[in-house]
VEXDREN-2710 file (C-alpha; in Angstrom, 1 decimal):
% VEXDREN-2710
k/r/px/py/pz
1/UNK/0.0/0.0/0.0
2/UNK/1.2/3.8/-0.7
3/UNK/1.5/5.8/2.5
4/UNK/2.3/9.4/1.9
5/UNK/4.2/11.6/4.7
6/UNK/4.1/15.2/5.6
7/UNK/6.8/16.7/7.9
8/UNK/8.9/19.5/7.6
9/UNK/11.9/17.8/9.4
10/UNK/13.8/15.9/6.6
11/UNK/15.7/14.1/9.1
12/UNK/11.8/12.7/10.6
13/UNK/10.8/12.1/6.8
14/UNK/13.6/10.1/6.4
15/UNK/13.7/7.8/9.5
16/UNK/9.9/7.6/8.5
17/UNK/10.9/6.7/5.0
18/UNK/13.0/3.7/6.3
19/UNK/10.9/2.1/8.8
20/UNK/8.2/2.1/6.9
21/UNK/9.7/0.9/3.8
22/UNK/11.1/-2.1/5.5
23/UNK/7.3/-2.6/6.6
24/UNK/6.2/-3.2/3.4
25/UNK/5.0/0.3/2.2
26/UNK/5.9/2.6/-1.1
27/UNK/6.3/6.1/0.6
28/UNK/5.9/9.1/-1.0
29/UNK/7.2/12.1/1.0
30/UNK/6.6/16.4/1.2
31/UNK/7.3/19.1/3.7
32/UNK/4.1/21.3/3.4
33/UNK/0.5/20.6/3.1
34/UNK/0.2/22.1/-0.4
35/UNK/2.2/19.5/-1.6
36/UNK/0.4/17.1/0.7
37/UNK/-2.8/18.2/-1.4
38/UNK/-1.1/18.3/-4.5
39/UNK/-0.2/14.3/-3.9
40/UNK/-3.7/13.6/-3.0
41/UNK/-5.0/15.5/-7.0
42/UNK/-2.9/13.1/-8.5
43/UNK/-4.1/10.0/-10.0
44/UNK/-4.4/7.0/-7.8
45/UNK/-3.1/9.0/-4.9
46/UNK/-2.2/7.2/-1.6
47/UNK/-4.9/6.2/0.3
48/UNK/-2.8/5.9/3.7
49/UNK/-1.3/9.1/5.3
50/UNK/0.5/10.3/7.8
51/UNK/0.4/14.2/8.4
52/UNK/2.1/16.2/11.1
53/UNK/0.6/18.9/12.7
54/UNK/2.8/21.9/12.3
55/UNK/4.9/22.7/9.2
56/UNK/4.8/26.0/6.7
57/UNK/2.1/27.8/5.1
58/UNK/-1.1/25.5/5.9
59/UNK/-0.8/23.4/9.1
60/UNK/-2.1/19.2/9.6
61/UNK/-5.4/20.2/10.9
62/UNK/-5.8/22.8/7.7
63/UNK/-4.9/20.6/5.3
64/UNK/-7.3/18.0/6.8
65/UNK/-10.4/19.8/7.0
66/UNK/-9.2/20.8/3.2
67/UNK/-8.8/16.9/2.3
68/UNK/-12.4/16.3/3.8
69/UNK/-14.3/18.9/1.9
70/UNK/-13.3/16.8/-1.6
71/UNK/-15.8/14.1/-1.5
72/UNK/-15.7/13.2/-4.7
73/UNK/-12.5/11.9/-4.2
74/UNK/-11.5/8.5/-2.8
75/UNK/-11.3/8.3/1.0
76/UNK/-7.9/9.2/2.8
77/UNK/-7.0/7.5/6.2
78/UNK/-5.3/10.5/7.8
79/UNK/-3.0/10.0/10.7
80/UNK/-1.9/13.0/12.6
81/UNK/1.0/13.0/13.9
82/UNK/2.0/16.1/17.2
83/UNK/3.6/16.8/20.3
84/UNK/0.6/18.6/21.1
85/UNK/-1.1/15.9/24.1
86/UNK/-3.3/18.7/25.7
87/UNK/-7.3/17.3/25.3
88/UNK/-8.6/20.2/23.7
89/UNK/-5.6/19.8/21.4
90/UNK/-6.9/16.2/20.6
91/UNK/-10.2/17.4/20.1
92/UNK/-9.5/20.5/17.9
93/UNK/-7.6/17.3/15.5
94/UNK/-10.8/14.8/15.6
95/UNK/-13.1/17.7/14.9
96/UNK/-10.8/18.5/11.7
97/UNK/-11.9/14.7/10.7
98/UNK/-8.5/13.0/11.6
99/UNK/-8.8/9.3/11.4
100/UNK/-6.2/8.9/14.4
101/UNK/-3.8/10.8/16.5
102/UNK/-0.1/9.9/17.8
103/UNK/1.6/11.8/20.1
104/UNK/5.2/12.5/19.7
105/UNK/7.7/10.8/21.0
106/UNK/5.6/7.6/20.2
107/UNK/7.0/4.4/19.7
108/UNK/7.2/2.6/16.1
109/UNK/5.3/-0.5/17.3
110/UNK/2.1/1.2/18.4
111/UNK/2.9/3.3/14.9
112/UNK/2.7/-0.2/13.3
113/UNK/-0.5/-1.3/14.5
114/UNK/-2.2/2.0/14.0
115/UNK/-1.7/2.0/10.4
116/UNK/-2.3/-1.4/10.1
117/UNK/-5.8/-0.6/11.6
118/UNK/-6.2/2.0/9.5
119/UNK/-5.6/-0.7/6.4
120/UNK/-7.9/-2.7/7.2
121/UNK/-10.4/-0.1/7.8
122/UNK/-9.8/1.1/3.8
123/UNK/-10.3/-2.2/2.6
124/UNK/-13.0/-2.5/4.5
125/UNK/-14.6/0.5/2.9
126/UNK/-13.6/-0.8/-0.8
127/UNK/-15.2/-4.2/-0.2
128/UNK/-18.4/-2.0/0.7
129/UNK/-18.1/0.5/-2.5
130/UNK/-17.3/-3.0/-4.7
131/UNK/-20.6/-4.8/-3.6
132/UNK/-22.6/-1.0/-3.7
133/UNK/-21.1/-0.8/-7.9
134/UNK/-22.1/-4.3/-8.4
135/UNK/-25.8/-4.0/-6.7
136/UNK/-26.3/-1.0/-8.8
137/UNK/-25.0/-2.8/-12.2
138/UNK/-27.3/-5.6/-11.2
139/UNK/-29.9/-2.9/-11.3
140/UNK/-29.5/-1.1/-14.5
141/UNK/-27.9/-4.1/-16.7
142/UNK/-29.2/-7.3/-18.2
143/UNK/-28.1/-10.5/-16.8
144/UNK/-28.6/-12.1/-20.0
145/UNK/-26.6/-9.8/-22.4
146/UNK/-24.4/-8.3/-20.3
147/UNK/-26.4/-5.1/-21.8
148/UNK/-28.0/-2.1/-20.1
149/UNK/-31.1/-3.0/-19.1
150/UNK/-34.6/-1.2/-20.2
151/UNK/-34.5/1.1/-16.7
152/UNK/-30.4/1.4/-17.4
153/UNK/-30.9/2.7/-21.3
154/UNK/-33.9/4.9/-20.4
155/UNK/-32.5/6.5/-17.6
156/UNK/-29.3/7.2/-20.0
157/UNK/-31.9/8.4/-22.7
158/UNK/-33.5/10.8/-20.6
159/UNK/-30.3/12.8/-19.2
160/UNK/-29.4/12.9/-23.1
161/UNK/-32.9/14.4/-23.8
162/UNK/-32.1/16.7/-20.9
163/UNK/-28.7/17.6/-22.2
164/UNK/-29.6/18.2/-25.7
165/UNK/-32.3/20.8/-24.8
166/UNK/-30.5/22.8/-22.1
167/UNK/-27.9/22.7/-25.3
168/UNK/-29.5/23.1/-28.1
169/UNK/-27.9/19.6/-29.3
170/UNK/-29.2/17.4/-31.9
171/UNK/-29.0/13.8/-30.7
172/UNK/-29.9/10.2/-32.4
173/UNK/-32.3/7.1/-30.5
174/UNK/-33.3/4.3/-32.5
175/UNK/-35.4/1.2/-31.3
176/UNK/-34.4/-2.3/-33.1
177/UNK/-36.2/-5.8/-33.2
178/UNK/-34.5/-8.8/-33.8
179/UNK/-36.9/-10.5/-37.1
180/UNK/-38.9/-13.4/-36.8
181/UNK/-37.1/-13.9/-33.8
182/UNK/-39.9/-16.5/-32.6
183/UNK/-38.8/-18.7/-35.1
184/UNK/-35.1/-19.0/-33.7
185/UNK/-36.7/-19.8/-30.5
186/UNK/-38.7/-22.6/-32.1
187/UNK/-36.6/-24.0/-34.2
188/UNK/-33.5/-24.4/-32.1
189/UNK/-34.8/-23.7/-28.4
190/UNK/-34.8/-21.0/-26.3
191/UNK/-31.0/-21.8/-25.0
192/UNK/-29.8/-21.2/-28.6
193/UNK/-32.4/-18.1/-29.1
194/UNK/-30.8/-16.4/-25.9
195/UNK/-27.2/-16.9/-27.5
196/UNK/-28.3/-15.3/-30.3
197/UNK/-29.5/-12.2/-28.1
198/UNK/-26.2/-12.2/-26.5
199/UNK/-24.1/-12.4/-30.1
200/UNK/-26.9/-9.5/-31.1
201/UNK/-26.0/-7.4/-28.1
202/UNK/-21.9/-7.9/-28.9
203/UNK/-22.3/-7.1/-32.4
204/UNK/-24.4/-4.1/-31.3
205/UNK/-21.6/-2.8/-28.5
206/UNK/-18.7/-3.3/-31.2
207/UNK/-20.9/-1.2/-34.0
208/UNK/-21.2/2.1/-32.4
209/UNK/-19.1/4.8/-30.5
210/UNK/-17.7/4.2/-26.9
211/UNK/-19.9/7.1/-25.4
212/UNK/-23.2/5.5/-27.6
213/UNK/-25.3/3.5/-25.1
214/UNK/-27.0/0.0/-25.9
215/UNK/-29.8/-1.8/-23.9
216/UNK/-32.1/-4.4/-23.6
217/UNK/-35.3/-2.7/-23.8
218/UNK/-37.5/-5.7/-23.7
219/UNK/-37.4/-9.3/-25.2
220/UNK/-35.8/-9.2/-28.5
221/UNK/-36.3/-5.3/-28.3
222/UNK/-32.9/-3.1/-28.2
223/UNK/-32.8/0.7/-27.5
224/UNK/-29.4/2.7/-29.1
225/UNK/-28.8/6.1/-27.8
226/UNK/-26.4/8.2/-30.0
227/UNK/-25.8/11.5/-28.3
228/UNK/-24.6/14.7/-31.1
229/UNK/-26.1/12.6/-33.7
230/UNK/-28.1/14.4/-36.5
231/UNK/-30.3/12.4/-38.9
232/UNK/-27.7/11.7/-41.6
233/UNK/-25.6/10.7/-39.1
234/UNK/-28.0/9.0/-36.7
235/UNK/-29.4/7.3/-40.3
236/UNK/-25.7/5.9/-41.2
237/UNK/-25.3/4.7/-37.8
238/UNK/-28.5/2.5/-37.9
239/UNK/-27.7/1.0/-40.8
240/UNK/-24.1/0.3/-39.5
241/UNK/-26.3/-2.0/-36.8
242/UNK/-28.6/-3.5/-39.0
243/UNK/-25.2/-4.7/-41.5
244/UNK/-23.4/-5.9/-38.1
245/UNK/-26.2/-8.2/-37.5
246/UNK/-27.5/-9.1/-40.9
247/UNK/-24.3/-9.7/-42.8
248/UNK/-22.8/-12.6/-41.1
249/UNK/-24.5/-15.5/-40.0
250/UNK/-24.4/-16.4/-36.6
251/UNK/-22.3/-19.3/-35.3
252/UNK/-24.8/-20.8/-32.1
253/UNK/-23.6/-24.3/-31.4
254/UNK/-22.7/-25.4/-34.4
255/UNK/-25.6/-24.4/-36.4
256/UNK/-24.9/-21.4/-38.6
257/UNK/-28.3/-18.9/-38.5
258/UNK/-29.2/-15.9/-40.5
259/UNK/-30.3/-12.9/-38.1
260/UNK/-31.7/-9.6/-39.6
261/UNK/-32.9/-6.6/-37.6
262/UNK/-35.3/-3.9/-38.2
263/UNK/-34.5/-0.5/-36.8
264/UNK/-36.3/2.7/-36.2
265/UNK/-34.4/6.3/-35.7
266/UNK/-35.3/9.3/-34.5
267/UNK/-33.7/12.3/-34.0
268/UNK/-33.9/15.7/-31.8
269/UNK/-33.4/19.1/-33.8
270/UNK/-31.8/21.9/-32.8
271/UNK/-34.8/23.9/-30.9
272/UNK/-37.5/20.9/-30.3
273/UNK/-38.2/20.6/-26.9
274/UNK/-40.2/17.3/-26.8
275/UNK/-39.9/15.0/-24.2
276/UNK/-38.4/11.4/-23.9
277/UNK/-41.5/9.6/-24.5
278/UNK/-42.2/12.0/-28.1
279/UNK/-38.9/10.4/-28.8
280/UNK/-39.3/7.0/-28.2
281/UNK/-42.9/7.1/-29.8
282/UNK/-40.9/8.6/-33.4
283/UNK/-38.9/5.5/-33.4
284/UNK/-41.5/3.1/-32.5
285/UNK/-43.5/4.2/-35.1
286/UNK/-40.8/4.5/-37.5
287/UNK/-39.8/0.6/-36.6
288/UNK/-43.5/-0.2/-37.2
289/UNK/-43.0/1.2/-40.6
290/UNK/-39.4/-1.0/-40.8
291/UNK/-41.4/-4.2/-40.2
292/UNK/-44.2/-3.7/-42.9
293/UNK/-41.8/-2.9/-45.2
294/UNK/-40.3/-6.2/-45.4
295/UNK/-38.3/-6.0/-42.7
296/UNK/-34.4/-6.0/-42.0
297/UNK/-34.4/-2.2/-43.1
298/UNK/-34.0/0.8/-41.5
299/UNK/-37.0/3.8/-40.9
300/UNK/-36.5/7.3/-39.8
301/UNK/-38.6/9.5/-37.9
302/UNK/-38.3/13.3/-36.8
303/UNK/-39.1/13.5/-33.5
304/UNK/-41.2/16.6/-33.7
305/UNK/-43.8/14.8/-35.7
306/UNK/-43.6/12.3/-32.7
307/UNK/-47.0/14.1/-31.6
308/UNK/-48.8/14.0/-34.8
309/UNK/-48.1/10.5/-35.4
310/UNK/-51.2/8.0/-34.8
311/UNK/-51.6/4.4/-33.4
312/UNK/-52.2/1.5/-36.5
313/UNK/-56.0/1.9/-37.6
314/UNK/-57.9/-0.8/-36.4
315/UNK/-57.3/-4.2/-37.5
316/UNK/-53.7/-3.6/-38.5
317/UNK/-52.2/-5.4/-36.3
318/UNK/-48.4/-4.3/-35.2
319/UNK/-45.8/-7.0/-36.9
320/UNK/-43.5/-9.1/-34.3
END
């Protein structure tokens, strides 16, 4: 583990340096809390610290109460280190947020197990943030595909709706459906029809941009999001999807099986201010229009005329 140390005595830093090197530790060392700060900007800064109370410019329990107003950051143990063993001058350090205080002279041993402590306490805290990342990417992905789920995507969908009207961005969305995918199911079983979703959601990750977002939104249903995308763009990029799945068969288990998709785009103009569900009604209706058409093609929609646009008269049933 990195430990960083802040004392202005370079003969302290030093005998600090050593000990704790030969406990296992990569030190990293400064004689003023601006540096100590500057340390802690870096990337992957120490988590482990050991700061003394007085140096130049901005003292331990300044710089401390400085470290504790970036929350955004990752936690840093803080150990203070002072000759100061007054009580109010123990309490003046734990209201600055210290972690733990050693009085000087101290002895290395109780130094030892202090930090160790303080170890175990961070990874403590890390296993806790690991199992809160993974409950919340149970929550907003698919456990089939891997993908973003449909409360993942739309949640994604609706801060880029968001964005592009407080910006006056244009931005793409398009809605796809696996073809006939009822027959996959029936002719090869539903453990080969959920490979094929998983292949479909690969294909679809690899096709568009790193910043593009992909989800489940329902059954063989996918939802794209293509932020800065106008509709030439947003257009090129659906058909991009619709070749990445319909150009090579897929290999399931031996069996080599010809997928096509339909897709349906819509797009945000500069100076519409719809909402999220005008969108996603443009590209619904323009992958309606994809399916009668003969399917494995690709509509487009403006989403302005999201709100004109009607449900299928009566008796025309919507196409799988």
């Amino acid at each position: 583990m990195k430990i960083l140390v802040a004392d202005d005595d370079p003969l302290y830093c030093r005998l600090l340096e050593t000990v704790l090197t030969r406990w296992g530790y990569q030190v990293m060392l400064v004689h003023d809390g601006e540096s100590f700060l500057g340390v802690l900007q870096e990337k992957d800064p120490p988590r482990l610290a050991i700061l003394n109370w007085l140096m130049p410019g901005m003292d331990g329990i300044e710089v401390c109460r400085e470290v504790r107003k970036r929350k955004e950051k990752p936690y840093t143990y803080i150990l203070l280190l002072t000759a100061r063993s007054q009580r109010r001058d123990i309490v003046a350090g734990l209201k600055a947020e210290v972690d733990d205080y050693l009085i000087k002279p101290f002895d290395f041993g109780e130094l030892r197990e202090r930090l160790q402590a303080g170890s175990r306490i961070l990874n403590l805290q890390m296993e806790l943030v690991n199992e809160r990342e993974e409950l919340r990417r149970q929550a907003t992905h698919d456990a089939l595909t891997g993908l973003l789920n449909r409360f993942g995507v739309l949640e994604i969908l609706e801060k880029e709706v968001v964005r592009a009207i407080r910006e006056g961005n244009s931005f793409g969305m398009a809605i796809s459906d696996i073809d006939n995918f009822k027959q996959v199911n029936d002719t090869y079983g539903h453990a080969i029809g959920d490979a094929v979703l998983c292949e479909t959601g690969n294909r679809m990750r690899a096709s568009v941009r790193s910043y593009d977002a992909v989800g489940r939104y329902g059954g063989e249903e996918f939802l794209i999001v293509m932020p800065g995308l106008d509709e030439p763009a947003a257009l090129l990029a659906a058909e991009r999807l619709r070749a990445c799945i319909g150009n090579d068969p897929f290999k399931v288990a031996g069996a080599h099986i010809r997928i096509t998709m339909s897709l349906g785009v819509a797009t945000r103009a500069p100076g519409w201010r719809g909402t999220m569900d005008s969108v996603i009604q443009a590209a619904d209706h323009a992958l309606y229009r994809a399916k009668a058409a003969g399917r494995n093609r690709v509509e487009i929609a403006s989403a302005p005329d999201s709100a004109e646009m009607t449900a299928p008269e009566p008796g025309n049933a919507v196409l799988p």
